[in-house]
TIRO-2110 file (N, C-alpha, C; in Angstrom, 1 decimal):
// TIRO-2110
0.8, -1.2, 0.0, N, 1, A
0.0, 0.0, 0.0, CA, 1, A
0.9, 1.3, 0.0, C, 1, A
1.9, 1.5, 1.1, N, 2, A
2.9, 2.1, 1.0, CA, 2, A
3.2, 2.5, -0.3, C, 2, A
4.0, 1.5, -1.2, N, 3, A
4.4, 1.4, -2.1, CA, 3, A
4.0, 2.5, -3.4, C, 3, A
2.7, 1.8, -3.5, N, 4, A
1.5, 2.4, -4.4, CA, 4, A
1.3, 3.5, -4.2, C, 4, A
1.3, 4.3, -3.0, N, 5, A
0.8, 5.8, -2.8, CA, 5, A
2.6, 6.8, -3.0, C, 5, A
3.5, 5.8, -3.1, N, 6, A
4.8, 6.9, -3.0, CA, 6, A
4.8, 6.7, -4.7, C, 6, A
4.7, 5.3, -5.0, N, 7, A
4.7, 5.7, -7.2, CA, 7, A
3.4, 6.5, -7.8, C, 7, A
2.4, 6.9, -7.0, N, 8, A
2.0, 7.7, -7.5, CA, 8, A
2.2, 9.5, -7.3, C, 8, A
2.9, 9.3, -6.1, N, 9, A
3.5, 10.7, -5.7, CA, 9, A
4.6, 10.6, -6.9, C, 9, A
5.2, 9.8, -7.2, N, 10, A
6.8, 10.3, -7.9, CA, 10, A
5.8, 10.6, -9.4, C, 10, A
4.4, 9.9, -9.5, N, 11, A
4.1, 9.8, -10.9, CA, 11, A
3.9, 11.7, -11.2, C, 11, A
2.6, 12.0, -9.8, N, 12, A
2.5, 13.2, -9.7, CA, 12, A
3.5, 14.4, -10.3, C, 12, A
5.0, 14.0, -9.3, N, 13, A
5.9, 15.1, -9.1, CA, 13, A
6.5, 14.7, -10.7, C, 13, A
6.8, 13.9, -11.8, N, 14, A
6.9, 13.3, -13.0, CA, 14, A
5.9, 14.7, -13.6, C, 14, A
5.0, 14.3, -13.9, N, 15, A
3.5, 14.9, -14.6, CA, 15, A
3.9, 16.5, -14.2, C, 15, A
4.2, 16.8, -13.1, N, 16, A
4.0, 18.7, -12.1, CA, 16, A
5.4, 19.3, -13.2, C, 16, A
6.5, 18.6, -13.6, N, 17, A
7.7, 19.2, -13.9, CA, 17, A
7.7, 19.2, -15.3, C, 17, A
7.3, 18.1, -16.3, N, 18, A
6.8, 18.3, -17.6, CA, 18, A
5.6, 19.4, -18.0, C, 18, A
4.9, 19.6, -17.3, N, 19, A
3.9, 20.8, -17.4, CA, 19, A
4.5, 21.9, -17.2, C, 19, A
5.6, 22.3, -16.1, N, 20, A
6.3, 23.3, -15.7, CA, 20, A
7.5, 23.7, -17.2, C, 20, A
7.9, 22.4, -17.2, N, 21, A
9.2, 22.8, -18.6, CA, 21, A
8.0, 23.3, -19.7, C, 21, A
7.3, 22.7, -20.1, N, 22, A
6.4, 22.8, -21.3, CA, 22, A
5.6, 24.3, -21.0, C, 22, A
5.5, 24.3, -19.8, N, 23, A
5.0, 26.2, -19.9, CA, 23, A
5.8, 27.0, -20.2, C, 23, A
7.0, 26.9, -19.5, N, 24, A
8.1, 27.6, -19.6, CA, 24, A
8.8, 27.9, -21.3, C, 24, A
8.6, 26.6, -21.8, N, 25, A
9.2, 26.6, -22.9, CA, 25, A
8.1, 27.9, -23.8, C, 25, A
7.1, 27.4, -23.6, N, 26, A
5.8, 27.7, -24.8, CA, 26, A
5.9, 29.2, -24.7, C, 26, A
6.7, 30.0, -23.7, N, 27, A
6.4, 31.5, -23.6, CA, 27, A
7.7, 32.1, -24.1, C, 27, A
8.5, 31.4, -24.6, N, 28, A
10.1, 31.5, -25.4, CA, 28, A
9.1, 32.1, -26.8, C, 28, A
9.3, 33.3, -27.0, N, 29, A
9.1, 34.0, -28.4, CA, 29, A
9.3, 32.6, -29.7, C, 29, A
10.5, 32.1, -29.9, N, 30, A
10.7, 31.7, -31.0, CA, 30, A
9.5, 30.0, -31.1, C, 30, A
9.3, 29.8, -29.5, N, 31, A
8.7, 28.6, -29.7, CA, 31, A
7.0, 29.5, -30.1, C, 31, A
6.9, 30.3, -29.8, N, 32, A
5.7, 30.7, -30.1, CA, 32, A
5.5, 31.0, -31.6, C, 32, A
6.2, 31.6, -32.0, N, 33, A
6.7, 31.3, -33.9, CA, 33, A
6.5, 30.3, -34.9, C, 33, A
6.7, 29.4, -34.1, N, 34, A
7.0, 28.1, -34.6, CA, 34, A
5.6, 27.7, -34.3, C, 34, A
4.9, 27.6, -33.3, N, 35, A
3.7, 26.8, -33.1, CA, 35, A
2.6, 27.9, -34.4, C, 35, A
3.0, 29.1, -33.9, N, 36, A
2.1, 29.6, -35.1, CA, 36, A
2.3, 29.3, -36.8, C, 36, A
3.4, 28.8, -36.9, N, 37, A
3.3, 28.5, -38.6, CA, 37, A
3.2, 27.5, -38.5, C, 37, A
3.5, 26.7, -37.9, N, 38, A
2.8, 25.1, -38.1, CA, 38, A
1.6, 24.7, -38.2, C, 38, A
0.6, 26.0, -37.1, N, 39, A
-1.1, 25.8, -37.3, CA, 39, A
-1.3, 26.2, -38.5, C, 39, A
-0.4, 27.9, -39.2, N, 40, A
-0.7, 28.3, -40.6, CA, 40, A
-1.1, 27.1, -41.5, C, 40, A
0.1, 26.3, -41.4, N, 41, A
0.2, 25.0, -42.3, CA, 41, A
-0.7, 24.1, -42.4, C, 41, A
-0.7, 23.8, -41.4, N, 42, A
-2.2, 22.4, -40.8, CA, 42, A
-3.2, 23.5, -41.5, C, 42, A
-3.5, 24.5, -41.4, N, 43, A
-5.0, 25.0, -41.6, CA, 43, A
-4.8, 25.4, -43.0, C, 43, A
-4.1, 25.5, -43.7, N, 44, A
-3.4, 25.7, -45.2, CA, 44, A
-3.8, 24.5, -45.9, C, 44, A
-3.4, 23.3, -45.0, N, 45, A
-4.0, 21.6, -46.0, CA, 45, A
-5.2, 20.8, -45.7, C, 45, A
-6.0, 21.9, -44.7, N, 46, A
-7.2, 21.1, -44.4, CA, 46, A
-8.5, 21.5, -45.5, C, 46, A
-7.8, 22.8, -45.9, N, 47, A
-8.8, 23.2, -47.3, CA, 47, A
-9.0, 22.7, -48.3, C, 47, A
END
């Protein structure tokens, strides 16, 4: 039982730091660049 409640805490603290990098990243000007001409694209070939 132990066990189970500490690998879901590590799963948690896993999950809490990837959402942290991934915010962090996404407010970098050039990553915001990039996400926008990629949607241009996608929305350019769905016509």
């Amino acid at each position: 039982m132990i066990a189970r409640l500490l690998k879901g805490a590590v799963k948690g603290a896993v999950v809490g730091k990837v959402l942290q990098i991934a915010e962090r990243e996404l407010r970098k000007p050039e990553n915001q660049r990039k996400i926008k001409e990629g949607l241009r694209k996608v929305s350019r070939t769905r016509r």
